[in-house]
N, C-alpha and C positions, 0 to 999 in steps of 0.2 A: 697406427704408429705415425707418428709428425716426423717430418725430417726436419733437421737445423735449420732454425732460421724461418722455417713457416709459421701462420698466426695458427693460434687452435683455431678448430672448430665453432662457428657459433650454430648451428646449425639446433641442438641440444634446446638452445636459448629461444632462437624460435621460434620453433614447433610450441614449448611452452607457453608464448607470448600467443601464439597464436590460439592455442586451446583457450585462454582464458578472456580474449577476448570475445571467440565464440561461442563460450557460455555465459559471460555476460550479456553476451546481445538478445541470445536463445532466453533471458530468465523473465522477461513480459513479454514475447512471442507467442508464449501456450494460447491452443487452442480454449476460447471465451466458453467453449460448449461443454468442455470435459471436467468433470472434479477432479482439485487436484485433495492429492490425500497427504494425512498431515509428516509422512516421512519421506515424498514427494517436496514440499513448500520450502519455499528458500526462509528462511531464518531470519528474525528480526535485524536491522541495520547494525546496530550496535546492542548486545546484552549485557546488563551486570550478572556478577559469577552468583549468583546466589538462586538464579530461575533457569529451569528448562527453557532450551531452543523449540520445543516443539508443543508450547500452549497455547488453551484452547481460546479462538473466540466466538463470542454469538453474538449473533445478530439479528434484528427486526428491521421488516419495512413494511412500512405504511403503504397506503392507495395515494401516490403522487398529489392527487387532485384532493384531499382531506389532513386538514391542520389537526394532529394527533397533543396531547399533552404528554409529558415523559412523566413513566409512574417514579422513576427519582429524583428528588426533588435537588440532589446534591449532581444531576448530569453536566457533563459537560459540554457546553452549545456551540456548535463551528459555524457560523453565519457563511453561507457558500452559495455567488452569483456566479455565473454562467450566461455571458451576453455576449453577441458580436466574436463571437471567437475569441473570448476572454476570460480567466477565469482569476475572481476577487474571492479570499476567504479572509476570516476574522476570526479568530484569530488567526496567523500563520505558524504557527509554532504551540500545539498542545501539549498541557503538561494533563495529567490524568494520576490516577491512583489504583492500582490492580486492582481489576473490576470493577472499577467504576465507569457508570455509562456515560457513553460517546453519544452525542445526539447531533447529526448531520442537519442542518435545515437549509434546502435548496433551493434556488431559484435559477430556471432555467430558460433560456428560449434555443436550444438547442438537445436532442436525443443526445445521449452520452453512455459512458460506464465509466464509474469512477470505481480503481481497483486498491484495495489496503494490504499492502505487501504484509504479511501477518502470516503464523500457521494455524491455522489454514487459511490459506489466501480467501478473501473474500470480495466480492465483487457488489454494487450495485447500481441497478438499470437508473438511470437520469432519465426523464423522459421529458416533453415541450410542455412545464406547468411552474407554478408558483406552489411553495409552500408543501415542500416534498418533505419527508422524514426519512431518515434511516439511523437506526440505534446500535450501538453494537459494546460489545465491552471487551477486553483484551485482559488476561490472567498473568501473562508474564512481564516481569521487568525489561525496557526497551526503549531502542526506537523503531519509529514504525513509519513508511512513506503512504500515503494516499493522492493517486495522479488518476489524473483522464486519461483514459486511454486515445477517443478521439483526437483531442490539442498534442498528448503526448508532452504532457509537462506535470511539473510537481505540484498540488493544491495544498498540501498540510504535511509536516513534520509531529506525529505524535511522539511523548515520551513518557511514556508508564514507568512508574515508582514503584 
């Protein structure tokens, strides 16, 4: 009960404020070792209403040290250097087409994990080479973030069609 004259409560306010910032913080925290499964995975950035929150991606990687060809000839190519604690892609902003393949090609002088917030989240190992591959293709309409986890910053903005 409030007596006259006193402010309410924020206290309500928050606790809430507080929850959600600690679950933001908790949502690239996960342990790098455990799978996460896909009703576990945090949910594309932003969804159009016409695809599920919880589609699939796949993925391929290549032997770091070996220049692979992509068997689609219509992929999408993210040009992604990794120098000096630096991270340059090309494009920075992909646009893609449900399922259509994502072809990463890497250049790195630094071990990393670059992670694609995705369900299910998918990770892949960077490792100290030139000419790295990783493929992957995304089913639902979206956006989608891929960051280092090392630098702890944002590399690429996908957005599936």
């Amino acid at each position: 009960m409030r007596l006259p004259g006193s402010r309410p409560s924020t206290r309500p306010t928050a606790v809430a404020c507080a929850a959600v910032v600690v679950l933001s913080l908790s949502a690239c925290g996960a342990d790098s070792s455990s799978e996460a499964s896909p009703a576990d995975s945090p949910t594309p950035i932003s969804t159009d209403t016409s695809a599920s929150t919880s589609g699939s991606v796949s993925t391929t990687q290549t032997e770091p040290t070996e220049t692979t060809e992509t068997t689609d000839p219509d992929a999408v190519v993210v040009e992604i250097t990794e120098q000096d604690g630096q991270i340059a892609a090309d494009p920075q902003i992909v646009e893609a087409e449900r399922g259509q393949e994502i072809l990463l090609s890497v250049d790195s002088d630094a071990e990393d994990e670059f992670h694609l917030h995705s369900a299910p989240e998918q990770s892949f190992e960077v490792q100290t080479a030139d000419d790295q591959e990783f493929a992957f293709s995304i089913d639902n309409g979206g956006q989608y973030e891929l960051e280092s986890h090392e630098l702890d910053i944002l590399i690429v903005k996908i957005q599936v069609r």
